[in-house]
N, C-alpha and C positions, 0 to 999 in steps of 0.2 A: 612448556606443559600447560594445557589450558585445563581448568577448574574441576571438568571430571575424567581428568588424568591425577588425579592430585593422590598418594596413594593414602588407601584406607577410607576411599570416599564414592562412593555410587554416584552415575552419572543421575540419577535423579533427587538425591540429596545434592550438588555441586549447589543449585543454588541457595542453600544453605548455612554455603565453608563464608563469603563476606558477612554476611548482618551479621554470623554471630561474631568474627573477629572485628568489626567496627563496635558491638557491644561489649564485649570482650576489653579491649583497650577503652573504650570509656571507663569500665570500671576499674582496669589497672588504674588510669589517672585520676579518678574519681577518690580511690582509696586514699592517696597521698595527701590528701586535703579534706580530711572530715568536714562535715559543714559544721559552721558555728551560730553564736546567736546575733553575730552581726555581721554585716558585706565589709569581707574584706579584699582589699587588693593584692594580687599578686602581679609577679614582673616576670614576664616570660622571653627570655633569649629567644630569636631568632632568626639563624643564619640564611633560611631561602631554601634549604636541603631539605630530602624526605624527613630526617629523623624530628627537626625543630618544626616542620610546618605539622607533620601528625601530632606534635604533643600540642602545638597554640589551638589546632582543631581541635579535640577533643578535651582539652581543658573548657573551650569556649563552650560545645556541647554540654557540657556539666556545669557550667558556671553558675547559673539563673538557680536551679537543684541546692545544690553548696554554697549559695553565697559568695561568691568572688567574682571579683571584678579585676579581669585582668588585661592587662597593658603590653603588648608586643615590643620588645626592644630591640634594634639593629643596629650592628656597630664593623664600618665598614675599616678595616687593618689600613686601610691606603695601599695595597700592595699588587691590588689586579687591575687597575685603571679602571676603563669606562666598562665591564664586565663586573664591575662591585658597585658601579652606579645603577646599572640594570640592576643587578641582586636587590639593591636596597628600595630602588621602585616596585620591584617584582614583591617586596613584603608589604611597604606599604598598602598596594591594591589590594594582595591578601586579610590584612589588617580594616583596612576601609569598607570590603567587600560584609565583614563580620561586626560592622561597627564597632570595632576596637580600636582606643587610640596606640599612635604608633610613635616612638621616639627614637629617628635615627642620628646613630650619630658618628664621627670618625677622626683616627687618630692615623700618626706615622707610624708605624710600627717598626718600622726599617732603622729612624731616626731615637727610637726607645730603646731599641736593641744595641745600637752604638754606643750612646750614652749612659746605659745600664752596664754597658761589657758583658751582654748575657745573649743569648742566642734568638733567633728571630720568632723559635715555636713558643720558649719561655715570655718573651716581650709582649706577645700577641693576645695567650690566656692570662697575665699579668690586668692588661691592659682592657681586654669583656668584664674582668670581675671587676676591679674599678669602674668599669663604662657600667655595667649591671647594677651596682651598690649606688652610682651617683643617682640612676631612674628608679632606682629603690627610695631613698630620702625623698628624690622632691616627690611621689606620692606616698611616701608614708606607707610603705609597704616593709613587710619582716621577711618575706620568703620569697625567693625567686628560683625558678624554673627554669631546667636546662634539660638539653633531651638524650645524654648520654643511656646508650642499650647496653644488653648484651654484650655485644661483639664488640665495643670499645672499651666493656670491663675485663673484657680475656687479653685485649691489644694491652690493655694496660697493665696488668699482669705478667705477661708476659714479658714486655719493657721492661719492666723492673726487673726480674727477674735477669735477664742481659745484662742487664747491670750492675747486678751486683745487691740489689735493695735489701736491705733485712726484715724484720716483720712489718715493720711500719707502712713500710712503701707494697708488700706482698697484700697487703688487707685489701689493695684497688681501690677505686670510689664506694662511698657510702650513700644509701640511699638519702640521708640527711646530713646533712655536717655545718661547720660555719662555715658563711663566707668568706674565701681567702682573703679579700679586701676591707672584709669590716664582721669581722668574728660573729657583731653584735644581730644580726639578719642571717637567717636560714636557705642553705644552697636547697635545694630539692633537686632530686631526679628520680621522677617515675616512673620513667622508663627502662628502669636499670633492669630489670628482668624479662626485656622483652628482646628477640632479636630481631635484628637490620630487616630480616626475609619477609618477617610480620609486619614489621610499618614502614616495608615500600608497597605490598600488598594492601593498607590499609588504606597509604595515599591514592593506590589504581582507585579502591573501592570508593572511595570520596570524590574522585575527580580533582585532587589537587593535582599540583604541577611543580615540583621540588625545581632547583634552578642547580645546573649542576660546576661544582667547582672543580676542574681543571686538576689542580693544585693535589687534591686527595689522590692522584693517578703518580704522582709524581715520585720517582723509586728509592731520588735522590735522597728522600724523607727515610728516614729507621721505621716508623709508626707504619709509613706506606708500604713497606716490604713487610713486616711484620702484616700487613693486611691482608695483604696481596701473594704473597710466595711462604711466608711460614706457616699462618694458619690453615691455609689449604692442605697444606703437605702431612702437619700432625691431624687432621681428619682425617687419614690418611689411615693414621694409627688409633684414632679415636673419635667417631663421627662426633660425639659428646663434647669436644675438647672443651668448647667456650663453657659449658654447662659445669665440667670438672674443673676449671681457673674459680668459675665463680664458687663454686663450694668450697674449694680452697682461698680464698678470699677472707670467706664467711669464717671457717673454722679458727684463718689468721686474726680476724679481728678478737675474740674471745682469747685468745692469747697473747696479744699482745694490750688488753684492756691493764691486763696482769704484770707484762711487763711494761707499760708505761705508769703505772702509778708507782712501781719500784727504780723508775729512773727519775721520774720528778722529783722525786721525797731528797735521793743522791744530789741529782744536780741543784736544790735549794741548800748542801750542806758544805758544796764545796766552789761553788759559784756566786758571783755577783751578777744580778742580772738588771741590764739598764736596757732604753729603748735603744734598740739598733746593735745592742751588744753584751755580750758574755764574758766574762773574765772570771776564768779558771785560777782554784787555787791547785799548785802542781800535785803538790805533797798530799794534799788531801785528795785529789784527781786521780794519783796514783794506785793509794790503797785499797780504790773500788777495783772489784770482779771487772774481769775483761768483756763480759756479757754490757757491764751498764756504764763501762768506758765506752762503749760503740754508742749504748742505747742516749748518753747523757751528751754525747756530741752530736746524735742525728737530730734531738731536739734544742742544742741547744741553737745550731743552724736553721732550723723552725723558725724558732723565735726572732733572729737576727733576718733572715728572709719575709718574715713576717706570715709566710708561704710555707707549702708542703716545697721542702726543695728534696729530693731522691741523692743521695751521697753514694757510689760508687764501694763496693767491699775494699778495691784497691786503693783508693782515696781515705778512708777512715782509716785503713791500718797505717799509713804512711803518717797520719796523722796520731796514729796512738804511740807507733816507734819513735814517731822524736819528740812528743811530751815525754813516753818512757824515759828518756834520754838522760843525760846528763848535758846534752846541748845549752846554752846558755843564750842565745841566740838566732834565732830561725823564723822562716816565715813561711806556711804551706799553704798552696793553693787549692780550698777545695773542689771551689767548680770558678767559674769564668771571672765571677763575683764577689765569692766570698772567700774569705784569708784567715787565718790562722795566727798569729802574732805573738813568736814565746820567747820568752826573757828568761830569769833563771828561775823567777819563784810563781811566776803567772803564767797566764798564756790568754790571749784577749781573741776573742773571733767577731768577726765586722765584714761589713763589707767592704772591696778593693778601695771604693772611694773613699772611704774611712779610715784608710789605714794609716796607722801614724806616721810622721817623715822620719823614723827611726828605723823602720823595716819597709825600705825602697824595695819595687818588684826586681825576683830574681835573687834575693837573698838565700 
C-alpha cells in the first residue's frame, strides 16, 4: 500500500502522513527526557534493527533542544559469526555518520549460558544490561535507552501470561524502571507506546537502513511464534489486541503497586535476606495468606536473581506444597538456576551454584 492508499488519507494530503510521523516520534522521544539545566549523557542500546536505529535517530534529532549527549552502544552476543561483525560495522557508520561516539563491544553468550545453567535468551538480556551499565559508568551517564515498542509490550504479555506469571510479570515493561544490572541508573523506553508499523515507516522516511537479523524469523524461539502465528491470529479477534495487553499492563501495574508493598513488609517478617539469598523462616512463612506466599517467593527470587526472573504458577505452587509440608528435607527446582533448599525450620533460595553440598541435585 503506497501513502495515498493509506486509509483515512487523501491522495493529496499522502504527503503529509511522514513529516508529521517523523515529528510525531521526535516528540514521543523528546518527552522521555525533559531538557535539564545541564548536558547530560545518555547511553543508547543499539542492535542495527529498525526499532534501535529510529530511537538513536531521533534521540539525536532532539538532543542539541534537550541537552543530551548521547553515546551509541553495541554489543555483539558472539552467536551470528561474521553477520554480527557487519551488524556492528553497520552501527558504527550510523553512529560516525551522526557524530556520535560509538562503543562496541562482545561477549560469548553461548559460553554464559553454560556456565550460568540458564538459557541462551536469559544469558544474552543478562548480559546488554551488564554491557549497557559498564558504557553507563565510564561516561557517567544515569539513564540508558532501549527501543522496546508496542508490539514487544503485548509479545511480553503475553509470554507471561503462557506461563503462568502473576501480577508482577503481567505489568510488562515499564516505561522507566532500574536497571536490571545496576538498580542505581535508569532503564528508559520511549518507545513503549509506539508500534513496530510506525517505526519501520519512520526508518523508510529517514532513509535509514535497519540490518536485519535472521534469528527473529526463527520458530524454534516461543517470543518468535508468539510474533509471528499468535498475535496475528488474536487480531483476528481483536484488531486492538496489542493496544488491550498494554492497558491491561497499565491497570496491572496499580495493582500490583498494592500488592507488592504488602509482600515486602511479609517477606521482611519472616525472611533473612543476604546477597544472593533468602532464607525463609517456615513457621512464620506458613501463616502468610496464600496470595503473599506466591507474592513473597516471586520477590524473594528477584532479589537472589538480582533480575526480573518470571516463576511459572506450576513452579511456585510445587514450591508452596512442600514448604507447606511437613517434609524435613527437599530441594526444588525453580527454573534452570535457581533452588529452593528446605530443612525442617528454614528454607534457603540461591542459586544452583550456591547450593549447599547438603541438597545435591535431584533431591
Amino acid at each position: 500500500m503506497n501513502k495515498s492508499e493509506m486509509p483515512g488519507v487523501r491522495a493529496c494530503d499522502a504527503e503529509l502522513v511522514i513529516p508529521n510521523l517523523v515529528s510525531r516520534m521526535r516528540a514521543v522521544v523528546a518527552e522521555a527526557f525533559p531538557p535539564q539545566d545541564h548536558v547530560r549523557p545518555v547511553i543508547v542500546g543499539v542492535s542495527g534493527g529498525a526499532d534501535s536505529l529510529c530511537l538513536a535517530d531521533a534521540l539525536h534529532s532532539v538532543a542539541e533542544a534537550h541537552r543530551l549527549h548521547i553515546v551509541v552502544a553495541h554489543l555483539d552476543h558472539g552467536l551470528r559469526g561474521a553477520v554480527a561483525q557487519e551488524d556492528a560495522l553497520a552501527v558504527r557508520r550510523f553512529a560516525e555518520a551522526r557524530g556520535l561516539p560509538c562503543v562496541v563491544g562482545r561477549v560469548d553468550v553461548a559460553v554464559l549460558a553454560q556456565e550460568g545453567r540458564v538459557s541462551l535468551e536469559l544469558a544474552a538480556r543478562r548480559a546488554r544490561y551488564a554491557f549497557l551499565a559498564e558504557v553507563a559508568r565510564n561516561h557517567s551517564a544515569q539513564e540508558v535507552a532501549v527501543a522496546h515498542h508496542a508490539d514487544d509490550q503485548a509479545e511480553t504479555v503475553l509470554l507471561r501470561l503462557l506461563r503462568g506469571s502473576g501480577l508482577r510479570g503481567l505489568r510488562g515493561m515499564r516505561p522507566r524502571s532500574p536497571l536490571p544490572a545496576a538498580p542505581q541508573l535508569t532503564l528508559v523506553r520511549p518507545l513503549l507506546g509506539v508500534a513496530r508499523a510506525e517505526i519501520e515507516a519512520y526508518c523508510r522516511a529517514r532513509a535509514l537502513h535497519p540490518r536485519d537479523d535472521a534469528t527473529n524469523r526463527d520458530l524454534h524461539h516461543l517470543r518468535n511464534r508468539v510474533r509471528h502465528e499468535l498475535l496475528p491470529l488474536l487480531r483476528t479477534y481483536n484488531p486492538n489486541i496489542a493496544r488491550t495487553l498494554a492497558r491491561l499492563a497499565d491497570v496491572l501495574t496499580d495493582d500490583w503497586e498494592i500488592v507488592e508493598t504488602a509482600a515486602r513488609a511479609a517477606l521482611d517478617q519472616v525472611a533473612t535476606v543476604q546477597p544472593g539469598e533468602v532464607r525463609l523462616d517456615r513457621a512464620a512463612w506458613r501463616a502468610l495468606p496464600r496470595g503473599l506466599q506466591r507474592a513473597t517467593l516471586r520477590l524473594a527470587a528477584e532479589h537472589v536473581y538480582g533480575d526480573v526472573v518470571e516463576l511459572p504458577y506450576a513452579v511456585v505452587e510445587e514450591a508452596r506444597r512442600v514448604l507447606n509440608s511437613q517434609a524435613s528435607r527437599a530441594c526444588i527446582a525453580l527454573t534452570a538456576g535457581l533452588r529452593v533448599y528446605v530443612e525442617r525450620n528454614a528454607a534457603t533460595m540461591c542459586t544452583a551454584a550456591n547450593l549447599p553440598p547438603a541438597c545435591p541435585e535431584g533431591v
